[in-house]
C-alpha positions as CSV (number, residue, x, y, z in Angstrom):
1,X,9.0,13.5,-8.5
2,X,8.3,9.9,-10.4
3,X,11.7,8.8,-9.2
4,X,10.7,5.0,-9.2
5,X,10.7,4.3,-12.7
6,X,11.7,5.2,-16.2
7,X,13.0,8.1,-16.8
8,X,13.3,9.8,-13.2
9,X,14.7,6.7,-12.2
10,X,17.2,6.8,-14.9
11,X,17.8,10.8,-13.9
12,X,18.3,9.5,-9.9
13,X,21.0,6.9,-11.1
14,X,22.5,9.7,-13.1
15,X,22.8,12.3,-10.3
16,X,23.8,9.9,-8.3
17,X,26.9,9.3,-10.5
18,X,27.5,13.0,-10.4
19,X,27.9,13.0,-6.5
20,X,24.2,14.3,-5.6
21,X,22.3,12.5,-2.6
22,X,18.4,12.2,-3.7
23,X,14.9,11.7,-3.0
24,X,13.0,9.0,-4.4
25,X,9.5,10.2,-4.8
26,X,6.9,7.8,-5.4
27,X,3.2,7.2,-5.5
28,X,2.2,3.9,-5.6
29,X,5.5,1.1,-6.2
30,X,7.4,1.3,-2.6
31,X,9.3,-1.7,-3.5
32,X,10.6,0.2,-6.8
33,X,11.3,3.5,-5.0
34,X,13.1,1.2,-2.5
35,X,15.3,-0.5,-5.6
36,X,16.3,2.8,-6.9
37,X,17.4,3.7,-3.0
38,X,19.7,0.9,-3.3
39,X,21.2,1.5,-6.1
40,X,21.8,5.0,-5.1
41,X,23.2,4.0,-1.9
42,X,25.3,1.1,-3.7
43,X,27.2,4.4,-5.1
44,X,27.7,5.8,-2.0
45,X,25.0,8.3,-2.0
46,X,21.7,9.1,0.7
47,X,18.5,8.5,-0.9
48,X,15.2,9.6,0.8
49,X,12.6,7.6,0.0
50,X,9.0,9.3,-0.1
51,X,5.9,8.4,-0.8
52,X,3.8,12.1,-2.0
53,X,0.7,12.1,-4.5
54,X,2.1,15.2,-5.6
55,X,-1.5,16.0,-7.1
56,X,-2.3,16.8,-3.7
57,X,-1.3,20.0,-2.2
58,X,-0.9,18.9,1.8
59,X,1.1,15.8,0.3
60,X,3.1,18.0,-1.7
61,X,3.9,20.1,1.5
62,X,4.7,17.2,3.8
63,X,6.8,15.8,1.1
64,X,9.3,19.2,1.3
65,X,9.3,19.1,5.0
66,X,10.6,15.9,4.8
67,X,13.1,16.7,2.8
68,X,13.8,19.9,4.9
69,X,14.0,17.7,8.0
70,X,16.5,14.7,6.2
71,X,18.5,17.3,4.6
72,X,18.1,21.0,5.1
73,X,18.5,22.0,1.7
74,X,17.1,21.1,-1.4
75,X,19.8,22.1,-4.8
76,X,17.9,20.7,-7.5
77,X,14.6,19.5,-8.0
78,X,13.5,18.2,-11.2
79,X,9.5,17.6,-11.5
80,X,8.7,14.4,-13.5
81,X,5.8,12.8,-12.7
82,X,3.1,12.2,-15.0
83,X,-0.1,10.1,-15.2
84,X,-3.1,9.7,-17.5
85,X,-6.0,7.5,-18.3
86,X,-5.6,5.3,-21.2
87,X,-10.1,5.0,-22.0
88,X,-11.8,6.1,-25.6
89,X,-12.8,9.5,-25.4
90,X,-16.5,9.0,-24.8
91,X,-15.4,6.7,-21.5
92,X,-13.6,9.7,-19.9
93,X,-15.1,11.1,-16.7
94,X,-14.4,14.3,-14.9
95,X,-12.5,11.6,-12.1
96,X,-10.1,11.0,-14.8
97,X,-9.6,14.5,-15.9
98,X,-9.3,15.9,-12.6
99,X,-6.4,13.1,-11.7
100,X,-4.8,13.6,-14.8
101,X,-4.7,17.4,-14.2
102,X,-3.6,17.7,-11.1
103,X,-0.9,15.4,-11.6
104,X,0.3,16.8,-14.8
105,X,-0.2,20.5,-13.7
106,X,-1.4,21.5,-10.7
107,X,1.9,19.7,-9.0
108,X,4.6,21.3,-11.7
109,X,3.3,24.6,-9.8
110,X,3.4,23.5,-6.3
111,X,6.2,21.2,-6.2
112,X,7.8,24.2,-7.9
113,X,6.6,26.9,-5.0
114,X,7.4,24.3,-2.2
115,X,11.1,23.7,-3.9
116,X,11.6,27.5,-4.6
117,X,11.0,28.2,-1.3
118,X,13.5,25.2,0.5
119,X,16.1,26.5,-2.1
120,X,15.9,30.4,-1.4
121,X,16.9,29.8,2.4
122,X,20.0,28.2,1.0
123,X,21.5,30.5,-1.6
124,X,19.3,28.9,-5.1
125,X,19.1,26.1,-6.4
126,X,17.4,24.6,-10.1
127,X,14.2,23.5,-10.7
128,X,13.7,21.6,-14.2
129,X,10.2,20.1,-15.3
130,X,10.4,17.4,-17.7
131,X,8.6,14.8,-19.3
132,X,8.3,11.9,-21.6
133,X,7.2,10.7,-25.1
134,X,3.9,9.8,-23.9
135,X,2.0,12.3,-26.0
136,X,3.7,11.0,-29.0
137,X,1.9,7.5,-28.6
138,X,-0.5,6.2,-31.3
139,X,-3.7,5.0,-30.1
C-alpha cells in the first residue's frame, strides 16, 4: 500500500530489482503510481496499478480481487500507507481522527486478512507493516 511515493515507492523499485512483479497502490496521485509502473516495467517487471483508499473496507476487498484476477497469487505484501492531519490540537475534529485511524490501523488489519487469505491458497506468503519517521517530526 502507499506505493506511489517515498518510501513504498523506493520498496517497489527495490523488489523490482530482486525479480518481484508488483502492485502500485495508490490513493490520490495516479500520475505518480503510473511513474513508478514505468519504472518497474523499464526493469522488465509487471506492475498493477490500483487505486484503493485502503481506510475503506469494500476498497480494500476490491483491491485483492484485483490482484487475485491480474495475478493469482499474492507472495508478499508489505502495508505502508499512512496519513494524518497536520492542524493544532484544539482544530482537530472527529473527521480527522477517524481518517487518520482508519488509514493508520483499521487497514494494517484488513489489508492484512485480505492478503493472508490470497496467500494461504498459494502455499504462504509474508506480510510486513512498516512505516516512516513521521512521528519523529517537530512541530
Amino acid at each position: 500500500t502507499g506505493s506511489s511515493k517515498g518510501l513504498g515507492r523506493s520498496t517497489a523499485i527495490k523488489l523490482a530489482e530482486e525479480g518481484y512483479d508488483l502492485v502500485i497502490n495508490y490513493a490520490r496521485s495516479k500520475s505518480k503510481a503510473l511513474e513508478v509502473a514505468a519504472e518497474i516495467e523499464a526493469l522488465g517487471r509487471k506492475a498493477l496499478v490500483v487505486k484503493a483508499n485502503v481506510g475503506d473496507v469494500a476498497k480494500v476487498k476490491s483491491m485483492f480481487e484485483e490482484i487475485e484476477a491480474y495475478y493469482g497469487r499474492l507472495d508478499i505484501f508489505i502495508n505502508n500507507a499512512a496519513s494524518g492531519v497536520q492542524r493544532p490540537l484544539m482544530e482537530l475534529e472527529e473527521s480527522h481522527w477517524n481518517w487518520t485511524m482508519d488509514i493508520n490501523t483499521k487497514a494494517l488489519l484488513f489489508c492484512a486478512q485480505e492478503a493472508a487469505k490470497l496467500m494461504e491458497r498459494n502455499g504462504g506468503g509474508k506480510i510486513v507493516s512498516i512505516s516512516s519517521l513521521g512521528s519523529d517530526r517537530k512541530s
